[in-house]
N, C-alpha and C positions, 0 to 999 in steps of 0.2 A: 761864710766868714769864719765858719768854725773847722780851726785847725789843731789839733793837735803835735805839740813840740816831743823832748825827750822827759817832761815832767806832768804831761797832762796839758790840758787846755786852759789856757792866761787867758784873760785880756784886763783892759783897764775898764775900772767900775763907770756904768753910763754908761759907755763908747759902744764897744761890743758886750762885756758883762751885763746885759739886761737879763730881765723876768722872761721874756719869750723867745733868746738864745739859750738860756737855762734850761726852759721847758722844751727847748728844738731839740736839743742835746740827750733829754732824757728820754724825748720820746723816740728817737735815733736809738738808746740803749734797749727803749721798750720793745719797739719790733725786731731789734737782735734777736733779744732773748725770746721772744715767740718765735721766730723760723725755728732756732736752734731748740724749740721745746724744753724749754729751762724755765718757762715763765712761771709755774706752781713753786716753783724753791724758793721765789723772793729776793727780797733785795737788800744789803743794808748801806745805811748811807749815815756818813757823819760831820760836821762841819765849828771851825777852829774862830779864832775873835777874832776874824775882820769884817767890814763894815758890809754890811748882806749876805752874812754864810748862811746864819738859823734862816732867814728868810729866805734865801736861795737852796738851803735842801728842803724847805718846805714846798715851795715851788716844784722842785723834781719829784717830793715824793706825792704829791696829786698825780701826777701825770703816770705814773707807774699804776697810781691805784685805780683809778679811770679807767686801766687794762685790766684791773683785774689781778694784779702783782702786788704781792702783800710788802710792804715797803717799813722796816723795822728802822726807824729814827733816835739818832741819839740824842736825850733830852738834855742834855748839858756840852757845851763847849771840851774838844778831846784831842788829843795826839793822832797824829794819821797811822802810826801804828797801829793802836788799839783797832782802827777798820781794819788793818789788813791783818792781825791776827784774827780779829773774830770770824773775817770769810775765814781764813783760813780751817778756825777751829771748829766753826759750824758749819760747814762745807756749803757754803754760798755759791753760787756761778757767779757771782758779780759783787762787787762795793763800790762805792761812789765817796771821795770826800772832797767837803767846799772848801778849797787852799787856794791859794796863790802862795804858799809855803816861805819861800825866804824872797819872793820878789818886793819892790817898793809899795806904799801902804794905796795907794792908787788903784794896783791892781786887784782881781779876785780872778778866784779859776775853780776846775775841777780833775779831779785825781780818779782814774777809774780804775778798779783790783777787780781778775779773774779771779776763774777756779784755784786755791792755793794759797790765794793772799800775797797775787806777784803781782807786779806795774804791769798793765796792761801792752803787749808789744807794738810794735808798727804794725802786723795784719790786722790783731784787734780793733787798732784805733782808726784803720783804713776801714776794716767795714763799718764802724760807729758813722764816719764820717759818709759812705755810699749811704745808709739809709737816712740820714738828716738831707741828702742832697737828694732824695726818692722824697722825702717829704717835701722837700720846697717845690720839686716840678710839679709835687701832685697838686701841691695848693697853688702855686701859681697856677696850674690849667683851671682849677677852680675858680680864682678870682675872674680869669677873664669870660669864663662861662656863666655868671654872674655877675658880671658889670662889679663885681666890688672894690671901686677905687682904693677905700679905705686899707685895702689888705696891701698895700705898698708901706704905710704908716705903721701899720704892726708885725711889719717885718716878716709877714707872710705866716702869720701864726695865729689860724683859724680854729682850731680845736677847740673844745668847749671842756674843762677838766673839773672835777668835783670839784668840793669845798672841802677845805681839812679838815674842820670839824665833821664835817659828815663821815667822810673819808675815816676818820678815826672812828665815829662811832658803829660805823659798820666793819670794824675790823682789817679794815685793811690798810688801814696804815697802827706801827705799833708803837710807842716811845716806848726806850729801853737804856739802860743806861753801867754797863757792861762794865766798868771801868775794873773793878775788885778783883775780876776773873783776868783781864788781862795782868794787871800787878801783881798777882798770887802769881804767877806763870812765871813773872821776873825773880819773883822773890826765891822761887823753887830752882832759880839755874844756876842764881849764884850764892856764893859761903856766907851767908846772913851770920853765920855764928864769929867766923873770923872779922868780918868788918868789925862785930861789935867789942870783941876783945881790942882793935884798935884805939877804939877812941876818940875819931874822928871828925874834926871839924870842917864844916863844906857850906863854901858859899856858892849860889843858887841865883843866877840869871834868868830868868824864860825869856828873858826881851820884850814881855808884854805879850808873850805869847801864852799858849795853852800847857806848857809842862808843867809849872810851877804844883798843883795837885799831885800828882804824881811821882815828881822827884822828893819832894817834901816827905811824902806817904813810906817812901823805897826807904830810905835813911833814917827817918823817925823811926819806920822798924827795926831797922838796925842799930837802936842807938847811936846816930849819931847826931853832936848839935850842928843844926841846919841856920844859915843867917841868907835871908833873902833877900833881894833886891829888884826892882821893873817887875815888878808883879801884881801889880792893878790890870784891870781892862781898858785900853789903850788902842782905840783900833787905828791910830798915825804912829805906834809903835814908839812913840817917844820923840817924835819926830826922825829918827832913825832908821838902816835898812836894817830888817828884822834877821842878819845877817849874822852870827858867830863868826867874827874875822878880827886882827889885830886891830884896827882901827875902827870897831863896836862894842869893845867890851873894857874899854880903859874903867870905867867904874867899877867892874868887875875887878882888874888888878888892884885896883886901891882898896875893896874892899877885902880881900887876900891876905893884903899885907897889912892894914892896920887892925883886921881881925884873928891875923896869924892862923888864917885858914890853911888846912890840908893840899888843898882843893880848891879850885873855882870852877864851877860846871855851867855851862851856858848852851841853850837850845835857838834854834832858828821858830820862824813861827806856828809852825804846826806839829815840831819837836820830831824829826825824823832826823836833822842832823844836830851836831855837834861842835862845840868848840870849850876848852880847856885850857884856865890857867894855872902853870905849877906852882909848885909852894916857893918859887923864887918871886915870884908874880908875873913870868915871861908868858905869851901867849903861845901854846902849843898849835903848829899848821896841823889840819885835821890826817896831814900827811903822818905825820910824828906818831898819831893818834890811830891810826892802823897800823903802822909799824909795832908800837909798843906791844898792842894787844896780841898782832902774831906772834912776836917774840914770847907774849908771855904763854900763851895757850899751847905755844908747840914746845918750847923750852922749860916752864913748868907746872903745865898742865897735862902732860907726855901727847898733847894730839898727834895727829901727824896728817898731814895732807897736804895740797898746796894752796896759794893762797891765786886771789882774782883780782885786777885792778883794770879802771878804764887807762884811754890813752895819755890823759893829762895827768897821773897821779904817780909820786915818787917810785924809782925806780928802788929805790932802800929797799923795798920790799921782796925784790928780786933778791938783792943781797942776801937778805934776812932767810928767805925761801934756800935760796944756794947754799947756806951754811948750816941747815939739818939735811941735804938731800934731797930739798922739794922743789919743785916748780913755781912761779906765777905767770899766770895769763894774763896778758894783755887784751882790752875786749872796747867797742867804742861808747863816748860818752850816752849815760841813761843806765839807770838801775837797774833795768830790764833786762839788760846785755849781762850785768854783773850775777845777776842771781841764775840766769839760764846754765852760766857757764860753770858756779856755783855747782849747780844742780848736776852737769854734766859730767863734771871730773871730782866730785865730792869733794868742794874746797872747807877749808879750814877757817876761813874768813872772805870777805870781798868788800872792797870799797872806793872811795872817789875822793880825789883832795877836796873838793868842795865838802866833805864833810859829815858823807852819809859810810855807813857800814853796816853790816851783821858777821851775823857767825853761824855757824854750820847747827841745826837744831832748833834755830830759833824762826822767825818770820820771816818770809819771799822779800823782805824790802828793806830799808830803811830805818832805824831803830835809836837814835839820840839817844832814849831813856834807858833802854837796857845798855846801849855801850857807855852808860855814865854808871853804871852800877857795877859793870865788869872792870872799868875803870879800876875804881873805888874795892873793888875786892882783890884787884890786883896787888895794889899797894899794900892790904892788909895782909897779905898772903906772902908775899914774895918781901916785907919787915922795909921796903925802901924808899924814898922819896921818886916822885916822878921822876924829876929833874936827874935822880943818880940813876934809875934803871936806865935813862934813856941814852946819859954816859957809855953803861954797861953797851948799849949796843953802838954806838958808835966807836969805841974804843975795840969793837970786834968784828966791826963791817967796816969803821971809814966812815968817814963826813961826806955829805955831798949839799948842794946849794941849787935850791929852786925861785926864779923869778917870775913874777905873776903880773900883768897890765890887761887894762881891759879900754874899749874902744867903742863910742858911741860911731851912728856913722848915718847918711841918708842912703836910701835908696839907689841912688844913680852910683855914690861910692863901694856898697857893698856888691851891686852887680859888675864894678870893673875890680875888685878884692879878686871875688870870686874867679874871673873872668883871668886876673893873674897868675891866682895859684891852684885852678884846680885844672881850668881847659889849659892856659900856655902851661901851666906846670915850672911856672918863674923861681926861680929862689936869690936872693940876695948874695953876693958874693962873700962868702964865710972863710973865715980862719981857720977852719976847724978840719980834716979829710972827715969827708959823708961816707958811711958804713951803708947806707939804704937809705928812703924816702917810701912814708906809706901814706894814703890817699884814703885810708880806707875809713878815716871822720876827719875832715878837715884835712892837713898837711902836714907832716909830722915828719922831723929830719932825725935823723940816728950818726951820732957822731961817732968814730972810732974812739975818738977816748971815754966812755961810756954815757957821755953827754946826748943829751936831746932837744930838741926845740917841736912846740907843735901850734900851729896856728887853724883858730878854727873859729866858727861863727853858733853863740851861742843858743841852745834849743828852749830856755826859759826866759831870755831876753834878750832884746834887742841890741847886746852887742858881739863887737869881735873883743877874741880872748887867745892870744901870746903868753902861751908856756916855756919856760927854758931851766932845763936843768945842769948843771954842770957840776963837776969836781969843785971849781971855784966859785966863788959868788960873784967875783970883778965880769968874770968870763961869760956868766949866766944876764947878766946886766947889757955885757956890750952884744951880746946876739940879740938881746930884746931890742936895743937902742936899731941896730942895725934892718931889723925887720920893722921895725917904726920907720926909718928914713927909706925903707926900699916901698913900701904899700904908701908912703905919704899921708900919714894916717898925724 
C-alpha cells in the first residue's frame, strides 16, 4: 500500500498512515541503507504539527535503532528545510521528515532526502518501495509457516523493535535540535544590515504551521516589527487547507492593511513553500514570486544563469530569462526534477507555481523561509514596494494571465481521463493554432501565441489539475471552461 507520489508518501491518518506502515517504510529504508553500506553514517529524521508526526518519527526511529543505525531526532517541532539542510551540511545518506506538507489536515506522510539534502528521486523511492514489498513476502511466508492468523491484523508487521527509551539510553537514537545553525546559514546569505536600515513591518502567517519560530527569529534580527497571526498549535490547521493560496490567506490581507504592513509572508505546513501578500494587500501567485526573485538576483544582484521551472509554472520566467540572455528549462512536476536540472546547467533559481523555490547555493529543495528573507531583502535593497518592482517587470516583458481549477474524481472517471488524454491522445477542439503537444507529465498543449494549457493528474493528491496560460485572462478562462466540458469533469 505504500506508494510514493512526487512529494513523498501521503496517506490519510488511520486509513493507511498507521504505526506499522510507518515502521514497514522505515524498515524498507533500513535495509536500503545496509545493502548500499551507508548504515554507520546514520540517519536524521524530523517531524512538523500534525496529529502523529512526533509519534510517527518516534516510531521510525526505533526501527533504524533496532538495526543498529544511529537515528539523530529532532526534539521540537521544524521546517522540512532545516532536515534537508542539515543532511545536506552534515553529509547524511538519508533524512526522513513526518509531513503531509500542504495536504488537508486528515492526512500525514513522510518526506525522504538523499545524499545532498535533494527529494529523494523516482529510482530512490522505487527501491524504498522493492524492499518494503521483500519485507511483506518475507513475513507473509512467515505467518503461513506458523499458523499466525493474527499477522493479517497487523498488517503483516512482525518485527519486534526496541523501546525508545532504551534505544536512547544506549545511544542510538539522539535528540538534537539544530534549528540555530540552520538560521545562522539564512542570516549569513542575505543583507541583514540593509533590511534593517529599512524598517520594516511584516506580518507573519505559518497557518498553524511550524515556520512561525523561525520567521520571527530571521526579522527580529533584523530589526524588523514582526505582527503574527495562526500561530498556535492547531493540528486541523484552523480548520483550513494548510495551503498559501488566494483563498487561505484573506486574514492575512486584512491584517496588511489595517497594520499597514510591508509585507505579508505566509508558509504552508511544514514551511517549504510560500505565499505573499503585497503592501496593496493583493495576494502574490507563488508564480509572481519566482519571477520577482530572478528578476531581482540577475538584474540587481549581477547573477547570471538560467533559471528552472516545472511544466505548470508561468512562462514570465522565460521572458524574464530571454531579456538578460538566459535560458529556462522546462522539467516535470516534483522538486526532484527541478533541483537535478538546477544542478545540471547551474541555474540561478528553480521553482513551481505551487509555491516551492530555491536559489543556486542554498539547499537541494524547497525553502519558504529563506525565499521570505530574500524577499524581504529585496525590497530593502532595490528602495521599492513589491507591488512597483513587479510593475518594473511587467512594464519590460508584458502581462500574461494564468488560470488554475482543480478536479476531484472516482476511480472509474480517472481511468477513462487518462484513457482520453494520454493513450487516445484526444484534445478538445481549441481556438488557438497548437505549436506542439508534450506528454512528457500529464498533457501539455503549446499554443502559437505563446499560450499554453496543461492538464495533469496530481502526485500529492487525489485530483486532476487544468493549467492555462495565456496573453489574456477571458482566453485562459475559456480553454479551462473548454477542457472541463470536453473530460466531462
Amino acid at each position: 500500500m505504500i506508494k510514493f507520489g512526487t512529494g513523498g508518501w501521503r496517506a490519510i491518518i488511520g486509513d493507511e498512515f498507521t504505526k506499522s506502515n510507518i515502521q514497514l517504510l522505515a524498515q524498507g529504508l533500513t535495509d536500503k541503507m545496509q545493502a548500499e553500506g551507508v548504515a554507520d553514517k546514520g540517519i536524521v529524521i524530523g517531524y512538523d504539527r500534525r496529529f502523529l508526526s512526533k509519534e510517527a518519527m518516534q516510531w521510525a526511529g526505533v526501527v533504524f535503532a533496532t538495526a543498529g543505525i544511529k537515528a539523530y531526532l529532532i526534539n521540537q517541532s521544524g521546517p522540512t528545510p532545516l532536515i534537508m539542510y542539515y543532511v545536506m551540511r552534515h553529509e547524511f545518506p538519508y533524512g526522513m521528515m513526518i509531513t503531509a506538507s500542504h495536504n488537508p489536515a486528515v492526512y500525514n506522510g513522510i518526506k525522504v532526502f538523499t545524499y545532498g539534502g535533494r527529494d529523494a528521486d523516482e529510482t530512490q523511492t522505487q527501491d524504498i518501495e522493492h524492499y518494503i514489498a521483500a519485507i511483506m513476502l518475507d513475513q507473509a511466508a512467515a505467518c503461513i509457516e506458523t499458523h499466525r492468523a493474527v499477522c493479517a491484523d497487523q498488517n503483516g508487521q512482525l518485527a519486534e523493535y526496541m523501546d525508545y527509551d532504551t534505544a536512547k539510553g544506549q545511544g542510538l537514537i539522539e535528540e538534537i535540535y539544530p534549528l540555530n545553525e540552520y538560521l545562522d546559514n539564512i542570516l549569513a546569505a542575505v543583507d541583514v544590515n540593509a533590511i534593517r536600515r529599512a524598517g520594516f513591518r511584516i506580518a507573519i502567517d505559518p497557518m498553524y504551521g511550524v515556520s512561525e519560530t523561525s520567521l520571527t527569529m530571521i526579522f527580529h534580527t533584523a530589526r524588523c516589527e514582526v505582527v503574527t497571526i495562526n500561530e498556535r498549535h492547531d493540528t486541523l490547521f484552523g480548520g483550513k487547507l494548510p495551503s498559501p493560496s488566494a483563498a487561505t490567506l484573506h486574514a492575512l490581507q486584512n491584517c496588511v492593511l489595517d497594520k499597514h504592513c510591508d509585507i505579508g509572508i505566509a508558509t504552508d505546513g511544514d514551511a517549504d513553500r510560500i505565499g505573499i501578500i503585497d503592501d496593496t494587500g493583493r495576494f502574490l501567485h507563488p508564480n509572481d514570486i519566482l519571477v520577482l526573485l530572478y528578476y531581482y538576483l540577475v538584474k540587481y544582484k549581477g547573477w547570471t544563469g538560467p533559471a528552472v521551472r516545472n511544466i505548470a509554472t508561468t512562462h514570465m520566467l522565460d521572458r524574464v530569462a530571454e531579456k538578460f540572455g538566459q535560458k529556462c528549462y522546462e522539467v516535470p512536476v516534483g522538486f526532484k526534477h527541478i533541483s537535478a536540472k538546477m544542478n545540471e546547467v547551474d541555474a540561478v533559481i528553480g521553482g513551481e507555481s505551487s509555491g516551492g523555490l530555491t536559489v543556486r547555493g542554498h539547499i537541494k529543495g524547497k525553502d519558504g523561509i529563506y525565499a521570505a528573507a530574500l524577499l524581504v531583502e529585496m525590497m530593502a535593497r532595490v528602495g521599492r514596494k513589491l507591488s512597483e518592482i513587479y510593475q518594473d517587470i511587467e512594464d519590460e516583458c508584458g502581462s500574461i494571465y494564468m488560470e488554475e481549477r482543480d478536479y476531484k474524481f472516482s476511480q472509474e472517471k480517472k481511468d477513462a481521463i487518462k484513457k482520453t488524454i494520454m493513450t487516445d491522445k484526444k484534445l478538445p477542439e481549441l481556438p488557438f493554432e497548437v505549436d506542439s503537444v508534450s506528454y512528457q507529465d500529464g498533457c501539455k498543449v503549446y499554443f502559437a501565441n505563446s499560450g499554453w494549457v496543461v492538464c495533469r493528474f496530481s502526485g500529492t493528491e487525489p485530483l486532476l489539475r487544468i493549467f492555462c496560460e495565456m496573453p489574456e485572462a477571458e482566453d485562459a478562462k475559456m480553454v479551462c471552461a473548454l477542457y472541463e466540458h470536453f473530460l466531462e469533469l
